[in-house]
C-alpha positions as CSV (number, residue, x, y, z in Angstrom):
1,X,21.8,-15.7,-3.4
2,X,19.8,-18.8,-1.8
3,X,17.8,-18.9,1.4
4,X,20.3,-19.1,3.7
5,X,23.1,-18.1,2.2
6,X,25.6,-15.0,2.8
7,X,28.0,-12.8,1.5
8,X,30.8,-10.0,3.4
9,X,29.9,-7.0,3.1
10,X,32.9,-4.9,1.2
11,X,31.1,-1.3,2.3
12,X,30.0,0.3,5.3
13,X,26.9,1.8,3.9
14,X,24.9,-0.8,1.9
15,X,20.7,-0.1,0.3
16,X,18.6,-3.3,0.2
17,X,16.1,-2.1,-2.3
18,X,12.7,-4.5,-2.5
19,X,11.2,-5.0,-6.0
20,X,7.5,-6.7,-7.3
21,X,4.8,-6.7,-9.9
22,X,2.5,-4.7,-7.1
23,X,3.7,-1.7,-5.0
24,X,5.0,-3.2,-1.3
25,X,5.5,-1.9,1.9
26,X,9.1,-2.2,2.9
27,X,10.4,-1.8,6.4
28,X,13.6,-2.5,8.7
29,X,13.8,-3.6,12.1
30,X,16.9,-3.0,15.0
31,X,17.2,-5.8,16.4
32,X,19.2,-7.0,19.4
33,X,21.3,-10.3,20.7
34,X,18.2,-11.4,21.7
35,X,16.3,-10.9,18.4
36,X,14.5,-8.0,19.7
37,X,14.0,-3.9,19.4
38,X,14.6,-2.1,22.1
39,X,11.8,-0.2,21.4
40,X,9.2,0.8,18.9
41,X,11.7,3.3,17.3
42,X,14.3,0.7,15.8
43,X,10.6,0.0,13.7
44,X,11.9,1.6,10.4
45,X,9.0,2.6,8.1
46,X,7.3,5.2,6.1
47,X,5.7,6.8,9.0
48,X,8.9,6.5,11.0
49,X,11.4,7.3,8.1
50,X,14.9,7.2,10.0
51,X,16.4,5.6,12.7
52,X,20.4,5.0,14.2
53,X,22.2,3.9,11.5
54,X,19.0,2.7,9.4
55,X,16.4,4.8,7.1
56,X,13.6,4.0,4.8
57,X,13.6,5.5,1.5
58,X,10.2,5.1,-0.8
59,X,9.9,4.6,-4.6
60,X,6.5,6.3,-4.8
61,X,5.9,3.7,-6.9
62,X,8.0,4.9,-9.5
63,X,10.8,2.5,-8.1
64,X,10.9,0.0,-5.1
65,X,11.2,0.9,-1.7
66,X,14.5,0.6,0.1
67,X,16.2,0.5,3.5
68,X,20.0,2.1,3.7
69,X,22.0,1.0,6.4
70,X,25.2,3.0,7.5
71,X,27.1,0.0,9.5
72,X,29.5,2.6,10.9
73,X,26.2,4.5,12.5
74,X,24.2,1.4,13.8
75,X,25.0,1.9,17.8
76,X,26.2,-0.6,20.0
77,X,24.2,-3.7,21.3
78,X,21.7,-3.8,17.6
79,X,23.6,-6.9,15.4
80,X,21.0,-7.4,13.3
81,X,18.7,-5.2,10.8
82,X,15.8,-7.5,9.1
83,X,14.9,-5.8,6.1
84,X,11.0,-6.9,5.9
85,X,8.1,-6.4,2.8
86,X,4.7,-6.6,1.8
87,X,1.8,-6.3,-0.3
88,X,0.6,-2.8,-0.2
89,X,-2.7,-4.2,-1.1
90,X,-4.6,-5.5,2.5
91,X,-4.9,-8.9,2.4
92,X,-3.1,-9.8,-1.1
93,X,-0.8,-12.7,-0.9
94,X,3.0,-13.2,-2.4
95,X,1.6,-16.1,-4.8
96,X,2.8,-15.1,-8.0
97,X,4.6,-11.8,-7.3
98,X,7.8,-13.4,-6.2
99,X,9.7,-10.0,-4.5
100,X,13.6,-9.9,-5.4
101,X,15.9,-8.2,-3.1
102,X,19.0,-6.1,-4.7
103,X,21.8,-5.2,-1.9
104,X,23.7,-2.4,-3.2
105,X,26.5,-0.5,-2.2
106,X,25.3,2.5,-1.4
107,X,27.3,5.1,-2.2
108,X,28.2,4.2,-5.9
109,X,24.8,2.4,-6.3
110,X,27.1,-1.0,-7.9
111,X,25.1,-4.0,-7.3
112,X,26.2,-6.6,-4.2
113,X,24.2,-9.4,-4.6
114,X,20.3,-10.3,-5.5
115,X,17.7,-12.4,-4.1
116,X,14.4,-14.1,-4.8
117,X,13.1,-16.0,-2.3
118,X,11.4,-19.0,-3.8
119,X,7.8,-21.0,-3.6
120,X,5.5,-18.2,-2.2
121,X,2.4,-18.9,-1.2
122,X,0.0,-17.9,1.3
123,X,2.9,-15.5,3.1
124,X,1.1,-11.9,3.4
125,X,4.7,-10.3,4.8
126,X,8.5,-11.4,4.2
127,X,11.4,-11.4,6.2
128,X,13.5,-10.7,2.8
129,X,17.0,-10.6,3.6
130,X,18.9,-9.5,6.7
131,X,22.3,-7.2,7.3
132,X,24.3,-8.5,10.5
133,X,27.2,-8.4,12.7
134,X,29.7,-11.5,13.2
135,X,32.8,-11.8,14.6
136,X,33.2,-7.9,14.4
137,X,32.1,-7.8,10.7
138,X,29.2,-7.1,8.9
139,X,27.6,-9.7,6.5
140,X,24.4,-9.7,3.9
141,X,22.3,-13.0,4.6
142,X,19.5,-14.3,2.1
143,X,16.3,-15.6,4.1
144,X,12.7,-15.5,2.8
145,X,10.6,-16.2,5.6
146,X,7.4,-15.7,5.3
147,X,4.0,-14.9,7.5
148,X,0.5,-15.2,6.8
149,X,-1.0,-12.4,9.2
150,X,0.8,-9.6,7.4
151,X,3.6,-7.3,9.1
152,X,1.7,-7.3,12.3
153,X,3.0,-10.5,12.6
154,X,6.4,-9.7,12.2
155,X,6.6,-6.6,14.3
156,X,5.0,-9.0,16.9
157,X,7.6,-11.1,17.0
158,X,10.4,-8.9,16.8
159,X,8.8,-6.8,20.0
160,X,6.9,-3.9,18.2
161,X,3.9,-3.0,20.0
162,X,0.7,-3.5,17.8
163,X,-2.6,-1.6,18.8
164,X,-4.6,-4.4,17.2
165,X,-4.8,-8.0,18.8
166,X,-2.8,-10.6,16.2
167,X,-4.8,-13.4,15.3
168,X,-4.0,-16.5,16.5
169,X,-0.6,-18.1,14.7
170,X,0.5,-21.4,14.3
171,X,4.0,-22.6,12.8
172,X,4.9,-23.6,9.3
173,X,8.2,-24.9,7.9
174,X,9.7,-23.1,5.2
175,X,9.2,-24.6,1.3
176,X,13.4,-24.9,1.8
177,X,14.6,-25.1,5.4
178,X,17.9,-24.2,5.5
179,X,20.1,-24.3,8.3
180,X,21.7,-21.0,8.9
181,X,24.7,-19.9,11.1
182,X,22.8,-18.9,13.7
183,X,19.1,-19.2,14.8
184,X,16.0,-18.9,12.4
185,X,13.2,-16.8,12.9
186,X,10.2,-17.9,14.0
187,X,7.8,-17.9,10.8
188,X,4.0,-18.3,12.2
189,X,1.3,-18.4,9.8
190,X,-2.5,-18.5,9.8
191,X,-4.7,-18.4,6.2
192,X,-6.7,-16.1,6.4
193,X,-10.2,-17.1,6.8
194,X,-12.3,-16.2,3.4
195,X,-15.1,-13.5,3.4
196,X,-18.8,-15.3,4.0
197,X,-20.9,-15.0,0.5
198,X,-17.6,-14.6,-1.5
199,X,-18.3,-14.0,-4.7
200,X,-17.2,-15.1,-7.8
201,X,-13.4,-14.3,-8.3
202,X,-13.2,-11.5,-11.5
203,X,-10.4,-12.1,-14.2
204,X,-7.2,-11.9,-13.5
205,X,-4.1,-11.4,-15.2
206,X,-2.2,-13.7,-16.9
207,X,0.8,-15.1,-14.5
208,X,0.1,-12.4,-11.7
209,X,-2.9,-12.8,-9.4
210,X,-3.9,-9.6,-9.7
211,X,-7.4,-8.2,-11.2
212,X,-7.6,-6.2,-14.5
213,X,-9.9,-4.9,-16.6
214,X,-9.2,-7.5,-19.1
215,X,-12.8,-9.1,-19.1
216,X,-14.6,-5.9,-18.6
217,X,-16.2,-4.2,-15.5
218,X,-14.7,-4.9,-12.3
219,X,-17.1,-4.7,-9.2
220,X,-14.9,-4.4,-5.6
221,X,-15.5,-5.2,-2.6
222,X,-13.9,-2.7,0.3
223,X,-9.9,-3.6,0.0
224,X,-10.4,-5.1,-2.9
225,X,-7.1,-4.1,-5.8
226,X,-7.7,-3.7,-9.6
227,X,-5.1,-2.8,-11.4
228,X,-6.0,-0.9,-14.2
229,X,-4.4,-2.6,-17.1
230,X,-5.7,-3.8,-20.3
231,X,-4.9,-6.0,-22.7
232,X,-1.3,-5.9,-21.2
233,X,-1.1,-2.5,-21.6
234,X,-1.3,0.1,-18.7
235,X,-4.4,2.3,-18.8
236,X,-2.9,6.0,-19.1
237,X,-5.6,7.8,-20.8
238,X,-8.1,9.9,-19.1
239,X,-11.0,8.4,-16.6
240,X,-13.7,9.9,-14.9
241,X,-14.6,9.3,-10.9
242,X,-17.8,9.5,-10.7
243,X,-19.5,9.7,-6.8
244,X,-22.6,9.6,-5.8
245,X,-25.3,9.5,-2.7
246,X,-29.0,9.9,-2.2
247,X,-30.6,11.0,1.2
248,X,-31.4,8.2,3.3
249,X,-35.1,7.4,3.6
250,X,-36.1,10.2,1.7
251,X,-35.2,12.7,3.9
252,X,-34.2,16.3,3.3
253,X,-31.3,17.0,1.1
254,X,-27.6,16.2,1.7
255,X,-24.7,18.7,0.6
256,X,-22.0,16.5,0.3
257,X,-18.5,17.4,-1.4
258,X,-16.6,15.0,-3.5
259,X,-12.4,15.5,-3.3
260,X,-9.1,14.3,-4.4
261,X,-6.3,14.9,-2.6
262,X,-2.9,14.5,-4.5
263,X,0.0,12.9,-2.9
264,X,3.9,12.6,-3.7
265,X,6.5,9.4,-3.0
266,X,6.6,10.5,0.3
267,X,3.2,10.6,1.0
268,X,3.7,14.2,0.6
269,X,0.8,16.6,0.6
270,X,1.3,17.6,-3.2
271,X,-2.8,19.6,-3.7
272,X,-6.6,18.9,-3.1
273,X,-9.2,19.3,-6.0
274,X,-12.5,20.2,-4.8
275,X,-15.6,22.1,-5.0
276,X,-13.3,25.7,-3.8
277,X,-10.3,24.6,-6.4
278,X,-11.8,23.2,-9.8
279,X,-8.4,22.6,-11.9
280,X,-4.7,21.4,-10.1
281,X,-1.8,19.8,-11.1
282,X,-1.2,21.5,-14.9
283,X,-5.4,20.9,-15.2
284,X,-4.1,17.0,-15.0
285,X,-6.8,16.8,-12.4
286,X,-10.1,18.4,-12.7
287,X,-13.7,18.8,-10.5
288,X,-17.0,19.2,-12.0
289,X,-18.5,21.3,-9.7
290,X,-20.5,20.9,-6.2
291,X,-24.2,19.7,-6.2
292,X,-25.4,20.8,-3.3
293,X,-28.7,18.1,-2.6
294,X,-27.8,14.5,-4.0
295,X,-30.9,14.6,-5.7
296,X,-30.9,12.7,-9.4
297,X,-30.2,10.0,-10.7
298,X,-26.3,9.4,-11.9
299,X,-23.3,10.6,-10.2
300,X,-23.4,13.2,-8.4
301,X,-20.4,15.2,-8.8
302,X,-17.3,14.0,-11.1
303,X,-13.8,14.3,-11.0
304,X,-11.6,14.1,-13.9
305,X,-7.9,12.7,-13.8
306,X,-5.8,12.3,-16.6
307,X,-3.6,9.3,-16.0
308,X,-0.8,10.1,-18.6
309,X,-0.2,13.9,-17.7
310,X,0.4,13.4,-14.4
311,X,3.0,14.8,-13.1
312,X,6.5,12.8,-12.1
313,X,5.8,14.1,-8.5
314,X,2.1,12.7,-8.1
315,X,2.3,8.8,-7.3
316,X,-1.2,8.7,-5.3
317,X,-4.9,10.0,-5.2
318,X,-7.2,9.6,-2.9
319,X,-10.8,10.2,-3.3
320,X,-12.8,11.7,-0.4
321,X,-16.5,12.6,0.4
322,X,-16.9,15.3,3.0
323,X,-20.2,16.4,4.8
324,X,-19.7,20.9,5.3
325,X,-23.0,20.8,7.0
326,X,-22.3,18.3,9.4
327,X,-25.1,15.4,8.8
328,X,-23.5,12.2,8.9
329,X,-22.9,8.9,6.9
330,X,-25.6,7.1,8.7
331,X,-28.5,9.9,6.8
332,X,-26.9,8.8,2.8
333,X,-27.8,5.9,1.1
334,X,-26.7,4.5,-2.4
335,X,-23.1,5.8,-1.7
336,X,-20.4,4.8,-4.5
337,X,-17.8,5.7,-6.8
338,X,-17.4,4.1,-10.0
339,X,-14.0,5.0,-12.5
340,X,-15.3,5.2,-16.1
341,X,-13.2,5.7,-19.5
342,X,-13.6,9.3,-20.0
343,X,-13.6,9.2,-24.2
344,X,-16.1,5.8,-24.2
345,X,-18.0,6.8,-21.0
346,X,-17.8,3.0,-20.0
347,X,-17.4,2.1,-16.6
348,X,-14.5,0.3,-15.7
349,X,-14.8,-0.3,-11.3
350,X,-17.0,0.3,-9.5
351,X,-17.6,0.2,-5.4
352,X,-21.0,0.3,-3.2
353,X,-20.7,1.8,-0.1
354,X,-22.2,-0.7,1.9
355,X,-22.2,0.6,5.4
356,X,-22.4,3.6,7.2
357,X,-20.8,4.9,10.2
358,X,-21.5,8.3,12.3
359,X,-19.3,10.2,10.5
360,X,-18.7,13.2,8.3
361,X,-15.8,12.1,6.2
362,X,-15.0,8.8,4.0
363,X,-12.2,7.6,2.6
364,X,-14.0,6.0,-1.0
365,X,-10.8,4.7,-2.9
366,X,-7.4,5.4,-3.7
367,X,-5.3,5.1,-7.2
368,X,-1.5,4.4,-6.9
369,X,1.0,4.5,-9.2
370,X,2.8,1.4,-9.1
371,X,6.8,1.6,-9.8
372,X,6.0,-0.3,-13.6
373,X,4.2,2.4,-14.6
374,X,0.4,1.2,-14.2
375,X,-2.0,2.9,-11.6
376,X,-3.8,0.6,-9.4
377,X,-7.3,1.1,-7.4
378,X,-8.4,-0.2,-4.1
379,X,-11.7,0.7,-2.5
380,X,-11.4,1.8,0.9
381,X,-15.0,2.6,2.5
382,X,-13.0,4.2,5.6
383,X,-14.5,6.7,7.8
384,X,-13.1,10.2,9.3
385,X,-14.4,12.6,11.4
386,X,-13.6,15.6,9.5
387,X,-15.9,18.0,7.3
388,X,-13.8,19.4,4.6
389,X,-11.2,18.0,2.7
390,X,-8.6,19.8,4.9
391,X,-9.0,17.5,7.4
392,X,-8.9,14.4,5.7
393,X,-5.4,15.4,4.3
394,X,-3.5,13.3,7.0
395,X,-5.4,10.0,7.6
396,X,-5.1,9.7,3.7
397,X,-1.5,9.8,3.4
398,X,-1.4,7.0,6.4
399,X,-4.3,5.0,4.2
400,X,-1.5,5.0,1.3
């Protein structure tokens, strides 16, 4: 298909299934005559996994994200789903992971038509393709319209509430305009305004955009992506997560406790490894034991995952740091994590914690399994009120 273009539908139930070189967020929206929800719960997503007629289905990286429509269920008054994606990654652009679309017929999984929309850019989010209603029968339409503040834009302009204020928009043409049946969606963009002291952009791979280990350690910054390929080859050997923390201002000593909290494609609770559980997952995943002052040089405590014995089931890991005794984030200093080749001991990425919040819980990185096989890390640097890993279990899955 071509922007713009559409095909009959010959089935009732029909899976648009959204696929890229990085892991996306894919979503669908209800939307009325007017080009509007009727409320925040025709906003189909992971967190809000089924709707009338319409339910989102996740890879867990293992294969893209869809969103199935039943036509026959969709209820009177919504003519129009919007099937939307983009970048799991904050911040990271579609220039030079071109997303393609597959519309399927969903009950026999035989393909319906593809689509690719062309000349990305600076687009953070993607209306991709949408499924609607004319003259009493259902149609597939190609569109490819693209925003630049992310899907908080597109909910925005489709009448989801967002907590967070949207930045200011102004309009931008498509790189095709194409004049469609019926009207176009509004596609405002702003570029996001760059980081003061940026530095240096590391390597990146060949063709993609994204950072790899390719010309050797990668320092990020807190959203920052690397995924953990080299040489073109998908790192799947063992690595070692080293965290550390030293008391601020030479205080007293701090009992921190390092986690890792397994999930599955549904951001499914799958098991936490820490301090109280030493060995999960098969022994896949394994702590080194609590140091109970953050005295020493080095990391403090050490968690080692082994990529390639992962099980099917575990698509994402995220890496916590919990205060049990209650002193906050604003009393540690020198706080990072660093992944290091566990047979070389050389260290791959690493991330500085470089603020501090009143807390007794942070979110230090997560890995994910991207649906091509290779795991990808993204420093986080978010913090939770919570003092064991127990309670960090839910903000994590939301964080993935």
């Amino acid at each position: 298909m071509t922007p713009g273009s559409n095909i009959p539908l010959s089935t009732a139930r029909v899976t648009v299934d959204v696929a890229a070189p990085v892991r996306l967020d894919v979503s669908g929206l209800l939307l009325t005559a007017d080009g509007k929800v009727r409320s925040d719960d025709d906003f189909i997503f992971y967190n809000q996994p089924s709707g009338p007629g319409v339910t989102y289905r996740s890879g867990g990286g293992a294969a893209p994200d869809a969103i199935i429509v039943d036509t026959a269920a969709v209820p009177p008054g919504i003519e129009k789903i919007v099937v939307t994606a983009s970048p799991d990654a904050a911040g990271q652009t579609f220039q030079g992971i071109e997303p393609t679309a597959t519309i399927r017929n969903a009950d026999d999984n035989s393909v319906l038509a593809t689509f690719t929309p062309p000349q990305l850019g600076t687009e953070t989010a993607l209306v991709v393709v949408e499924i609607y209603l004319r003259n009493g029968a259902w149609k597939a339409r190609a569109v490819g319209q693209g925003y630049a503040n992310g899907l908080a834009g597109i909910a925005t302009d489709f009448g989801v509430t967002v907590e967070e204020p949207a930045p200011a928009q102004a309009p931008v043409a498509p790189p095709q305009p194409v004049a469609p049946p019926q009207p176009t969606i509004q596609t405002p963009v702003t570029p996001p305004a760059p980081p003061m002291s940026t530095p240096p952009p590391p390597a990146h791979a060949p063709g993609t955009g994204k950072i790899n280990l390719d010309k050797g350690r990668v320092s990020l910054q807190k959203n920052q992506t690397v995924s953990l390929v080299k040489g073109g080859r998908p790192l799947l050997s063992q690595v070692k997560m080293g965290l550390g923390w030293e008391p601020a201002y030479r205080g007293k000593d701090i009992d921190l406790d390092a986690s890792v909290i397994a999930y599955g494609p549904q951001r499914n609770h799958v098991d936490s490894c820490y301090f109280g559980k030493l060995s999960i997952v098969g022994g896949a995943i394994k702590h080194s034991g609590d140091n109970l002052t953050g005295e020493g040089g080095g990391d403090d405590e050490v968690i080692v995952v082994d990529l390639g014995r992962l099980p099917q089931d575990v698509t994402g890991l995220v890496f916590t740091v919990n205060s049990f005794s209650g002193q906050k984030f604003t009393e540690v200093a020198k706080a990072y994590c660093r992944l290091l080749d566990a047979a070389t001991g050389e260290e791959l990425v690493r991330f500085d914690l470089t603020n501090a919040e009143p807390q007794t819980g942070v979110m230090m990185a997560k890995l994910i399994k991207q649906f091509s096989g290779e795991w990808e890390m993204t420093a986080m640097g978010d913090f939770v009120k919570s003092r064991t890993v127990r309670g960090m279990v839910k903000p994590a899955a939301q964080a993935l």
